[in-house]
N, C-alpha and C positions, 0 to 999 in steps of 0.2 A: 663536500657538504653543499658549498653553491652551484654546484654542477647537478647536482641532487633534489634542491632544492626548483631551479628554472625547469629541470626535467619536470616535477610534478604540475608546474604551472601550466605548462605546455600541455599537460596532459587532460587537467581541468579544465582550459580553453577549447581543446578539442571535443570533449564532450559536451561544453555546454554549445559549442556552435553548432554541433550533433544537432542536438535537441529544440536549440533555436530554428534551423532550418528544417525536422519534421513538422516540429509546430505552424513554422510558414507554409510548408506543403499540405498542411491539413486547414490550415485556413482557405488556403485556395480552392481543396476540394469543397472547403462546407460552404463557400458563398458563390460556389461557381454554375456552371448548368451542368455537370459531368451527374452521373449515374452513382459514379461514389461519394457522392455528400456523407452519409451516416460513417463513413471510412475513414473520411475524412475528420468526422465530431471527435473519433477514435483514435487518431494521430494526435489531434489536439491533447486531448484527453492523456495520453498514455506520455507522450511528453514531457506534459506540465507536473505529471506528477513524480517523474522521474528529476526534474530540475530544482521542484520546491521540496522534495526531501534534503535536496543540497543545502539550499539556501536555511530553510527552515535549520535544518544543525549547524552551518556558520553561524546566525542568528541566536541561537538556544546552547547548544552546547560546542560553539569551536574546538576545544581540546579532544577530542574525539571524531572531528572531521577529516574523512581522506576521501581517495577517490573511490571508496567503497561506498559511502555517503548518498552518491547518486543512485546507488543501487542495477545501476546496467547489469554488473556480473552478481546479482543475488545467488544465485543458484541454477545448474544445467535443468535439473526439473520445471523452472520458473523460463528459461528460454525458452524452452521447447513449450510450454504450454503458450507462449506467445508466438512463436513458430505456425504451431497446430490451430492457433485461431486464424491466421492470418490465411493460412490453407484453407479452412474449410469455408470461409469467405468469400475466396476467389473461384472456390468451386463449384458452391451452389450457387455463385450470384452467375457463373457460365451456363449450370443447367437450368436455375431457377430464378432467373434475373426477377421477376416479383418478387420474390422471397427476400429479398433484402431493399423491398424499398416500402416498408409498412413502416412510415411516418412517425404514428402514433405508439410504436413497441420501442422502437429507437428513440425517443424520446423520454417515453419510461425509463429507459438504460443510462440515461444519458445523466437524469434526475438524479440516478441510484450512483452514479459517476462524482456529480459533485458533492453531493449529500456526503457519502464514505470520502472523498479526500480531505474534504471538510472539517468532519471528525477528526478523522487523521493527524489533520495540522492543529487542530484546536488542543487535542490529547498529546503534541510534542511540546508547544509552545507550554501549555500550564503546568506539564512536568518541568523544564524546562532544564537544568543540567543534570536533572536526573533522566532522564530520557537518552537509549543510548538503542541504536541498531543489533547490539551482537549483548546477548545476555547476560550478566554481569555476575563473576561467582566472588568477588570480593567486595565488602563495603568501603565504600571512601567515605573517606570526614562529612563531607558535606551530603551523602546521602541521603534521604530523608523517605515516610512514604506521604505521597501524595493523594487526599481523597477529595480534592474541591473540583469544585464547576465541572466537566467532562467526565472526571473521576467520580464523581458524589451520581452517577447516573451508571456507568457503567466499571468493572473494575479493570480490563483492554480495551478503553476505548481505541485506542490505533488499534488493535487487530480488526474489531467490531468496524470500523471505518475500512478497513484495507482488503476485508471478506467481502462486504456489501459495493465497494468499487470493482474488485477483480469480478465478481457475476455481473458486475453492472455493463463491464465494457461487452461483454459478450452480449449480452437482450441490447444492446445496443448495437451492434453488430448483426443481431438477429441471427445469433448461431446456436441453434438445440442442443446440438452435441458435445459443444465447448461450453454453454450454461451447467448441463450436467457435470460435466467434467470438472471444470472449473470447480463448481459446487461442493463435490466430493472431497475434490482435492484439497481445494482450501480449508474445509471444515477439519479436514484430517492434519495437517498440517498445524492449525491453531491447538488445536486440544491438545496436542503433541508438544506447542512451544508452551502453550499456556502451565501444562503441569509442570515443566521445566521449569517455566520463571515462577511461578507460587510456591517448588520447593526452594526456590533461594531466597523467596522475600520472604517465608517465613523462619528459614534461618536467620536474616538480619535483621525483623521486625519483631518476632516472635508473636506473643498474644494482639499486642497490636493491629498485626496484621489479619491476624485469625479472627478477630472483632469486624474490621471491615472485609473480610468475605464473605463471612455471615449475614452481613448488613448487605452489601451490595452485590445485585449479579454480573456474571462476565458480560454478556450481553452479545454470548452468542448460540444459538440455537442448540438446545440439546448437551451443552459444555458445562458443567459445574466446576471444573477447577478439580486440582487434586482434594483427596481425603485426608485431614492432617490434622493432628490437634495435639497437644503440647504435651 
């Protein structure tokens, strides 16, 4: 058990000094003279937000914290979409080196960056141990639903925050082909968790919860939520 235990240490230390150290290599591109400054915003960026998912669930809900927390290994579809950005970066900035140095687009991106992780953390912290990364099909005691501040505006705001970051790193980036992509992908992916998780809170909430769907939208383009009523 203590052999098991300093393993996982070892293991969350490794990651975070991961992340520590892209973080320091994206600072250095975004204050330096180098050509990939906006790559740089993007290392920073893709980082921090991999680190304060950590921190933010030590913080909010510990008993649910592991090394999945950081979310590095979300999913082979989610590498590779970050893979593919990083390709098509290096390749048109080889044929089209202007093409990734529009200031003012990357900037936009950058906005749309902290704006959605913002969200993000705002929508973990005021759930707070109700807030869990992996979908919940049974109720604990202490469950509850939550509709104030973040909630009383949107009814995912983490998904609505984590849509509008994942395109955001891309116009930041200034990659077309991964905005789109990106776009679809995520859009597809939310509607897909979203009906998931609305038919389990309305099993644990019942009209409740049917009351504030109807009140509040998800808050993400074109997504209603499942159809359900009691």
């Amino acid at each position: 058990m203590r052999v098991s235990s300093e393993l996982s240490c070892q293991q969350i230390a490794v990651r975070a000094c991961f992340l520590g150290f892209a973080f320091g290599c994206g600072l250095l591109l975004s204050f330096g003279q180098s050509t990939w400054k906006h790559f740089g915003w993007y290392m920073c960026s893709l980082s921090f937000f991999h680190y304060s998912e950590y921190l933010v669930t030590a913080v909010n809900n510990p008993r649910s914290l592991s090394l999945d927390s950081f979310l590095l290994n979300h999913s082979f579809e989610y590498n590779m979409a970050a893979l593919s950005s990083w390709v098509e970066f290096t390749v048109e900035k080889c044929i089209f080196p202007e093409m990734k140095q529009i200031t003012w687009l990357s900037s936009a991106g950058l906005l749309m960056v902290v704006f959605g992780d913002c969200l993000r953390k705002a929508a973990m912290l005021t759930a707070g141990s109700n807030f869990n990364h992996i979908v919940q099909n049974e109720k604990s005691e202490t469950h509850t639903l939550v509709t104030r501040g973040v909630y009383g505006l949107f009814r995912h705001p983490s998904y609505v925050g984590w849509f509008y970051w994942s395109i955001g790193t891309q116009i930041l980036l200034c990659n077309p082909v991964c905005v789109v992509g990106y776009t679809l992908a995520s859009w597809r992916f939310f509607r897909e968790r979203i009906e998931e998780e609305e038919m389990t809170l309305i099993h644990f909430f019942g009209e409740e919860y049917l009351a504030y769907k109807r009140r509040v939208p998800t808050g993400l383009p074109f997504i209603r939520g499942i159809k359900a009523e009691l």
